[in-house]
Structures are given as C-alpha cells and as structure tokens.
N, C-alpha and C positions, 0 to 999 in steps of 0.2 A: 539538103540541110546536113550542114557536119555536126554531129554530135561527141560533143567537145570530152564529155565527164558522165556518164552513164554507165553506173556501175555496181548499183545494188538494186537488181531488175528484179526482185521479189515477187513471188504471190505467198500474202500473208493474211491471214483472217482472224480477226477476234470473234469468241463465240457469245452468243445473246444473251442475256437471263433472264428467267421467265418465273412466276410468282404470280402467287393471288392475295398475297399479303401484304408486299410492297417491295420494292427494288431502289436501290442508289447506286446510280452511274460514275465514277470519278475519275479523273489522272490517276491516282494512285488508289488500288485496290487495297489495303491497307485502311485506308481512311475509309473506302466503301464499308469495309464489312463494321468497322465501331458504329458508322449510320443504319447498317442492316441490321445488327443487336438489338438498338435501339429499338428499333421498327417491331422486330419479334418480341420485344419486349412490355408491346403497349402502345410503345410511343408514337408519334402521329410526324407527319412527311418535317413539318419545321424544328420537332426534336432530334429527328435522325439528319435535318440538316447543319442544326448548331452544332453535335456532336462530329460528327463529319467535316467541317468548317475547321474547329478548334485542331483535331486531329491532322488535319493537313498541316499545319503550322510546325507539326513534331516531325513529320516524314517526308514533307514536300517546299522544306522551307527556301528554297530557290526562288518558288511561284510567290508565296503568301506567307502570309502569317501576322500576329499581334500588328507587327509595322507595318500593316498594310490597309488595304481600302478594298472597296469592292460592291455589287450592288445585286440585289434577292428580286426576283419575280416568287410569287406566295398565289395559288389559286387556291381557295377556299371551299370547299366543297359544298359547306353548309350554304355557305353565304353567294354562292354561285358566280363570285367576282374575284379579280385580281388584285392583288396589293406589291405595291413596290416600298422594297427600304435600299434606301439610300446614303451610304457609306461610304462617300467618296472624296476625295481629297479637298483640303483645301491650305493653300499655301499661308508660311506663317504672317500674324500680324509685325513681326518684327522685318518680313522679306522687305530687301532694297534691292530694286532692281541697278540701282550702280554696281551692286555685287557681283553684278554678273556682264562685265565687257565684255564687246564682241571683241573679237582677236582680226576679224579681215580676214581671215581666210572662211572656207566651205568646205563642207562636208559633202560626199554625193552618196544614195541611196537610190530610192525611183524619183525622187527632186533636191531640190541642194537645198541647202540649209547654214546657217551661220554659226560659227562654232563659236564659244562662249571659251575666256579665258581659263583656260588648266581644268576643263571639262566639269566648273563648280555644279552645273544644273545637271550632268551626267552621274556623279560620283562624287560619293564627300558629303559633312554634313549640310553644308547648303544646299545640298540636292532633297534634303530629306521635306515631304507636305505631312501635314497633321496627320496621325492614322487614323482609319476609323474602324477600322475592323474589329473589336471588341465591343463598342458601342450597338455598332448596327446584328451582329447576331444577336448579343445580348435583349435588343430592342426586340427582334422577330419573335424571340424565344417567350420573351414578358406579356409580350403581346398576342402571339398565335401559338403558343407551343403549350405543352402538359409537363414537362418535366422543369426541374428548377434547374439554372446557368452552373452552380457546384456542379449537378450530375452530368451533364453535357460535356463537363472539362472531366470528368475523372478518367479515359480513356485516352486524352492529349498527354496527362500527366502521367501515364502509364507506358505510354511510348515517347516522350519524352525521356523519362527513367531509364528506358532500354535503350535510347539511342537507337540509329539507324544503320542498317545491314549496309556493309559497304561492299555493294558490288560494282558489276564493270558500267551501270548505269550512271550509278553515283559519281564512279574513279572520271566519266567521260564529264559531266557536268563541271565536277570540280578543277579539271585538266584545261577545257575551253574558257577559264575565267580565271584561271594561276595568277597571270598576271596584272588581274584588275585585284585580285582577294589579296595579295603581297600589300597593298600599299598602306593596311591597317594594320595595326597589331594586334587588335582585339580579334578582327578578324582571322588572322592569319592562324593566332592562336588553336582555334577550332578548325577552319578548311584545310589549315596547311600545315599536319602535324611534320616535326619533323621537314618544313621547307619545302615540300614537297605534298600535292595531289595525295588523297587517304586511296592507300590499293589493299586490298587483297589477298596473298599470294597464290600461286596456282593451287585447286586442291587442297586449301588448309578452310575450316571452319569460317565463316564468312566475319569479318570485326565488326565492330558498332562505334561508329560516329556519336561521342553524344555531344547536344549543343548546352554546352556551360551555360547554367543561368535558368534555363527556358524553364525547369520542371520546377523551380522553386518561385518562378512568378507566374506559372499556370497554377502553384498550391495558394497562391498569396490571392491570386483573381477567384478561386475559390470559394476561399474564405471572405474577405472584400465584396465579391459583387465588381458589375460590367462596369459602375462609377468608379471604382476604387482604379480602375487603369487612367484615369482623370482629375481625379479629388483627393486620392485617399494614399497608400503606402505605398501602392505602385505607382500612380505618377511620380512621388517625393523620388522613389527609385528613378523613375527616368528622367526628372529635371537634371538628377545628380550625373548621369551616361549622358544627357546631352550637354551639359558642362564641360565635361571629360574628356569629350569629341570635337567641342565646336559646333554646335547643332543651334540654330536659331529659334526652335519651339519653346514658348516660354510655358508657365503655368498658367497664362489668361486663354492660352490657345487653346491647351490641352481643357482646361473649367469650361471652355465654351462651345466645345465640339457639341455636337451631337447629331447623330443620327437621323432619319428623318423618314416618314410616312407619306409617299404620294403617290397620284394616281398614274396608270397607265397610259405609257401611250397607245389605240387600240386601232387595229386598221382592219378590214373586212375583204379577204381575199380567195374568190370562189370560193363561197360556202365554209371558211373556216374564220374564223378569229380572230388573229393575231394581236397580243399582246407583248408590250416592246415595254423597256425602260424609255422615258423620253432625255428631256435636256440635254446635257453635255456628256451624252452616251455614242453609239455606233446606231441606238434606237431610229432613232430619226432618220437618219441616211438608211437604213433598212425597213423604213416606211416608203419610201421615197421608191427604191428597186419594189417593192411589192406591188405600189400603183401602177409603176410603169410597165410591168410586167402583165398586170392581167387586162394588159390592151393586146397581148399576142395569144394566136391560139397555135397551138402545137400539133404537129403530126401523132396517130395516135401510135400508140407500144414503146414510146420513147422510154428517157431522152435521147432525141437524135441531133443530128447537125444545127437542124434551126433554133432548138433548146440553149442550144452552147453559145450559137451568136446570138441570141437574145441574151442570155446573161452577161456575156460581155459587153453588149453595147448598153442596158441598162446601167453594169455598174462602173463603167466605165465614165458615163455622164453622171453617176452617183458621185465617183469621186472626185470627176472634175470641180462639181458642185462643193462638197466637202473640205475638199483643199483649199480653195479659194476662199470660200465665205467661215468658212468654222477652226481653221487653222488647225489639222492635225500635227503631230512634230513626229512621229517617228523617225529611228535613228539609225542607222547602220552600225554605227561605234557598238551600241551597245541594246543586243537583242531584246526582244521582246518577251517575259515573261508572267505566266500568267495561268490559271488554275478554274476551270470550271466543272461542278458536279451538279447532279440533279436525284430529284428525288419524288419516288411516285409512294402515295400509301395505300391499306384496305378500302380508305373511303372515299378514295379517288382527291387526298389533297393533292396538290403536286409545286414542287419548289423547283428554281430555275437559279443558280446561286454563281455569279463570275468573280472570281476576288483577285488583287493582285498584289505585285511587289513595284510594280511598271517592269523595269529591265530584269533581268537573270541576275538572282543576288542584290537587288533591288539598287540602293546607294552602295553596296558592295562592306559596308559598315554595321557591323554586329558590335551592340551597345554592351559593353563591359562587363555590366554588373548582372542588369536583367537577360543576358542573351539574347535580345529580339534584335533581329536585324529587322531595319530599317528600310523601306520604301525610297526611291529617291524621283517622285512626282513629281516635283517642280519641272522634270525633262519633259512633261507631258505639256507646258507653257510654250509660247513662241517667243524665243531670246528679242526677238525684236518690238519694236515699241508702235503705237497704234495701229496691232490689229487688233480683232474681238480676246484672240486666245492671248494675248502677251502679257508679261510676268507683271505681275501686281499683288501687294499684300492682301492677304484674307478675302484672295477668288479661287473658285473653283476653276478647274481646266477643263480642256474637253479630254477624255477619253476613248478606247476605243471598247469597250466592255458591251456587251450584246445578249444578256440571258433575255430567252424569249417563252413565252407558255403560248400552246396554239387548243382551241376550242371547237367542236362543232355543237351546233347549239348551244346548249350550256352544259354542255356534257364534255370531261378534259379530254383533249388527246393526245396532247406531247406536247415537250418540256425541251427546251434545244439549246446549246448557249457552244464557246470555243475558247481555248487560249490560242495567240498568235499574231498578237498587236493589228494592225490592218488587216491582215488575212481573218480575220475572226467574222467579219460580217459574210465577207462571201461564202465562205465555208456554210456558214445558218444559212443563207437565202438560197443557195442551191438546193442542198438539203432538205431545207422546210420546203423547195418547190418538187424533190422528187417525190416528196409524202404528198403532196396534195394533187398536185398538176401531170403525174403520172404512175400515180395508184400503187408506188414502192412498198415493200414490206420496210421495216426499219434495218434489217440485216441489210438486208439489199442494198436501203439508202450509204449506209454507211460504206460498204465496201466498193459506190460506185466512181470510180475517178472523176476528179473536177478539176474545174481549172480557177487561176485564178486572178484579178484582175482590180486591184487594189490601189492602181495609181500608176504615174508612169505609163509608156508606151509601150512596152511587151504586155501580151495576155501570158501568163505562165502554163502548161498545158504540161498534163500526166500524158506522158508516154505512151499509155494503156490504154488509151480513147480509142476507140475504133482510129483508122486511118478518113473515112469520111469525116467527121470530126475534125480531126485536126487538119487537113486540105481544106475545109471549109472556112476555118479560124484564119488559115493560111494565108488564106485568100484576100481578104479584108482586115487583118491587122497585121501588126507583128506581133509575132511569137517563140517563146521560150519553152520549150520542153525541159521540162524540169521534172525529176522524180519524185515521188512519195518516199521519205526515208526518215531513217529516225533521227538523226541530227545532220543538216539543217531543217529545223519545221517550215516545208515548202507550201505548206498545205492549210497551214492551223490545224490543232488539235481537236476536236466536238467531241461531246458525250452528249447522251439522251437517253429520256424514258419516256415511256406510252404506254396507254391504254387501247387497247384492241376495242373497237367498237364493237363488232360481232360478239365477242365471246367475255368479254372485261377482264383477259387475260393483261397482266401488268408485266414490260419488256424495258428490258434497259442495256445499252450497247454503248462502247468507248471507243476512241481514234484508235485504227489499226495499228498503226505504228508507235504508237507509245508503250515503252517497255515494261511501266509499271501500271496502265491504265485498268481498268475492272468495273464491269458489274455485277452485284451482287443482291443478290435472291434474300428477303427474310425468311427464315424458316423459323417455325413454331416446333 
C-alpha cells in the first residue's frame, strides 16, 4: 500500500480526571471548569450542565451555541431512569421547498448527493431551522436542575464579556472557513477583522475575539427567562436580524417551538444498559450495531482482528441500512460541526449533552444585532423530494447526534456521546464496546485507535492498529489508512464520564486530539 499523506504520526495522550465530587468532560476545557464550579458549588450533574451548555456558545461558538439544537440524555439518580430532552431542529413553517432547486449537478463525499442552487440549504438564511437550544436547557434546568437559568448564564456572560484567546486554534478554525465567513458582512465583521483570519502575533499577549452582540443577549435571556428567546425581547431582537438577513423564521415558529420530554431509547447489551436518544437521532442505528453485535463473541485480551471486522461489518450494514431508509445528507462542501460534553455528580446523576450548529460556523451568518450565529439545519433535509427525510415545512430532519448514558443494574456507569457528523456513532459503539466487551479502563478506551466505517466503501483505519488488524481489514474490505490528527477530524471527537464500580471513583476523559478539549475535577 502507498501511503499517499501521513505525516503527523504522533503519540499524544490526554490525561483522566478523577474526583469524588463530580467531573464534566467537554471540547473546550474552558466551559468544563464554569460546569465544575458549579458542581463544587452545590449544584447537581443538570446545573453544571446548563452552565456548561450556555458557556460553550461564548468560547466554542463554531460548534453551538443560542442558534443551535441539540439533545440531553439526564440519568436521575433518585429516580433510577433516564430522561431525554429534545431540542432539535425543525424547519420553518414558511420553508418552500421551490426555494431550493436542484442545479443538476452532484456533489461527491462517501455518496453523491444533489447540490441545491447557490448552496441555499448549505449557507445563508434559508439554510437557517428553528433553534432550540435555549428552550431545551432551559427545559432540563426547570425541570431537573437546583439552580435558576440567570445563574447558569452568569458565567456565558462573563466569557462572553472577555471575548476569546486567539490562538493558533482559533487562527486555524477561522482560516479553513475564510471563504465561506467573507460572504456576510455581519459575519465578517467579527471572524474577519481586518479582511483577514484573527492572528496573534509571535510572542505578544494572546488577543480576544469578542463576539458583538452575544454578552448583551445572554444579559437580556437573563433577565427574560428561556421564553423570552421566543415571546419576549429577544425574539422581537431576532425577528428584527432575521429580517436584516433574509431569514425565513417568523414569530409563529419561534412562539411555537418547544422543547420536549421523552423517553429513551433503551437496549440491553451484555449485562449493561444502554441508553440512546431514539427518533431522528444516530440513536437507533446505534441500537441496531449493538444487537448485532452481541451475536459475536470475541477472542479474549482484545480487542483484536476479529473485534475490528465485526465492527466493520456491523456498521457497515448499519449504514447501509441508514442511508437508504432514513436519508442522512452529509456533505463534503461543508464539514461537520458539532460539540458534545458530559457530566457525572456526588450523587451519581449523570448527563450526556450533544449540541450543534450542523456545519462549522453553522449557516456561516452571525445575526447583526443579537450576535448569535445561526444553525443552518435545513442541510441536514434531502434536497430531493419523496424520500422520508426531504425538505418540507415544520418537520424535523434526521440527524446524526448520539449522547448515550450506559448502566449496570441501576447503578450509572458512563456517559458517552461525539462531535463528527457520521463519524459520531462509530466512535460511541466502539468505545462503548471496549468498556463493556473487553474490560477497558476509560483512559485506555479513549487512547485505543479505531477505525471507522460510516458509509461508503473504505473502512477508514488508524495507522496505529497493530499490523494484524489492519491485514485482516485488508483482507475483506477496502481500506483507507487515515490518521488521528487535529484537523481533519478523521475520527470524531468523544468525551466521557464514569463511575468506577469498585471504588465509585468519578472519571472523566476527552478526544485526544482536540486542542482545547478537558476534563475537569470539582474540587471543594
């Protein structure tokens, strides 16, 4: 095999965090420790996750944030059960799918796809679905949390106010999207001071990013309440930004949103639990690889060769299955973006939280007034007309979002979820198989090379894998040796927390390769 482009062969490790008081995992350690405060503070696994949630929107606003969606696994300690909120898109009731012609040409990725005139369902405000992100923490918080939605946000608005360190992370994120972030001027205003990607310079004080708008409508949601981003001063703000723009979300859309309470999907896999989001999630196709999977039995001291081709071949007819019947759209054009944290407490709650923007920079459109950029979900539709997923007013899409809670008996024991649009399930089900199906420590699990198999005819495969491994992969499919590195995410992103059964030590660990990712320890 010639190996075309391998060239940041790394060995890199993130280190664990361990706590008896409680732990939050996230992409950006930043947001972890305002969730870890919290924790130290009193507050219970769904208060240090609303604060944690809001927080990301200030320092990670690429993935998430206000314009975005996203969806909470909640395991209840008291109550011994899982709750799911559901905070996820739905397209406006004004959407006309005329609006969005196909052009006749294709796009290729791991399958082709129909491009849509002037990339409206990509980028712009016809790309933009209802958000729900405000509603649905807000919701968790009202309902399972101890702290009130003000105190949750006073930490957004605190890092909001400072603005973001602009280092070579930031300079790389805003560099690989130049040209998509030029085409607005609200936008460009903030990403592109000066015409140009936010740098640095060598050796000088690090600058701070701040995003216009945001810290004065995290003071207004505040004050307002999780309605007022729908009813009240802050909608009236954002009807006025999406006027400004061209945005199709009216004020019936926004009045009518809401969040929502349901149950788990729950699947029973050697001896553990599993708990998934169901509907128009990754949920379900990750019940689907779990059944099929515990019809193999594995060599023991794995994982070994037979581990790997059973993952493959599982999810490989996972996604055959998925693409066909449930209509995923991922895109080449325009990567996948996306933010997931977790969060364990004292008393063993545990939250499993995946949120998004859909692509990097979401619609790539930062709304004028409030500074929220915008989601642009409708790309998560099929441009084409009579399949399940295709564009239609006031439906939800499928998505590819996967927060998972895993249980033995009714006792927790981790918390798993990914950013990485399709790559996101495989990353959990390997994972959740090295914890259960070969007796991993969570350090372990996270540092062990995977492969990945999400569609398309390559299995993608970490370089790192023993050489049996990959000869065995070899052998029976094709394969793409692709590295673990920090941009392109080849891998998806995971974070997790657990509880040690032995000892009820509480562990929390994030994707190695993610520059800002953290766990963090509450200390008393």
């Amino acid at each position: 095999m010639i190996l075309e482009h391998l060239v940041q062969n790394w060995t890199v490790r993130k280190p664990l965090a361990h706590s008896r008081h409680g732990v939050v995992a996230s992409q950006n350690r930043i947001a972890a420790a305002a969730g870890a405060r919290v924790l130290a503070g009193g507050g219970n696994a769904v208060d240090a996750a609303a604060a944690t949630s809001f927080a990301l929107a200030a320092v990670e606003p690429w993935n998430c944030g206000l314009g975005g969606v996203g969806f909470m696994l909640i395991y209840l300690a008291r109550e011994q059960r899982v709750q799911v909120v559901d905070f996820g898109p739905i397209s406006p009731r004004r959407l006309d799918p005329a609006d969005y012609p196909l052009t006749g040409g294709f796009t290729t990725d791991l399958f082709t796809w129909p491009t849509v005139k002037d990339d409206r369902n990509v980028h712009g405000p016809l790309a933009f679905a209802v958000p729900g992100h405000v509603d649905g923490i807000g919701l968790a918080l009202e309902r399972f949390g101890t702290r009130t939605f003000s105190e949750m946000l006073q930490p957004a608005i605190e890092l909001a106010e400072q603005g973001i360190a602009v280092d070579w992370f930031l300079t790389l994120k805003a560099a690989t999207m130049a040209r998509e972030l030029s085409r607005y001027a609200s936008t460009r205003g903030v990403w592109l001071p000066h015409g140009m990607p936010p740098v640095t310079a060598p050796g000088a004080p690090l600058e701070r990013l701040v995003l216009k708008g945001l810290a004065g409508t995290l003071r207004q949601l505040a004050r307002g309440g999780r309605r007022d981003f729908y009813e009240g001063e802050t909608a009236r703000a954002l009807l006025k930004d999406m006027t400004a723009v061209g945005g199709t979300i009216s004020a019936d859309d926004l009045k009518h949103y809401a969040a929502r309470l349901v149950e788990p999907l729950e699947v029973d896999y050697r001896g553990a639990r599993v708990a998934l989001a169901g509907g128009l999630t990754a949920g379900p196709t990750l019940a689907r690889t779990l059944r099929a999977l515990g019809e193999v039995k594995f060599q023991a001291g794995g994982p070994h060769a037979d581990a790997f081709l059973a993952y493959a071949q599982v999810l490989r007819d996972a996604y055959a299955e998925r693409l066909q019947t449930m209509g995923d759209t991922s895109d080449a054009r325009d990567p996948s973006s996306t933010t997931h944290f977790n969060v364990v407490d004292r008393d063993g709650n545990m939250v499993a939280v995946t949120q998004t923007l859909l692509s990097v920079f979401g619609s790539k459109v930062v709304l004028p007034q409030t500074g929220i950029l915008m989601n642009n979900g409708i790309m998560w539709f099929d441009p084409r007309p009579g399949s399940p997923n295709s564009l239609a007013p006031d439906k939800r899409p499928l998505t590819n979002m996967c927060p998972v809670i895993v249980r033995r008996g009714e006792h927790p024991w981790f918390a798993i979820g990914a950013s990485g649009g399709r790559k996101i399930m495989p990353a959990v089900f390997q994972i959740t198989s090295f914890l259960i199906d070969h007796g991993m420590t969570l350090e372990d699990a996270f540092h062990q090379p995977r492969i990945d198999a999400s569609g398309g005819d390559a299995v993608g495969v970490d370089p790192r894998l023993p050489g049996a491994v990959r000869n065995a992969l070899a052998a029976k499919y094709p394969v793409s040796e692709t590295e673990l590195v920090v941009y392109p995410t080849n891998f998806a992103c995971p974070s997790a927390v657990l509880r040690d059964p032995a000892s009820g030590e509480l562990q929390g660990i994030t994707d190695v390769l993610s520059p800002w990712s953290g766990a963090v320890a509450a200390e008393y």
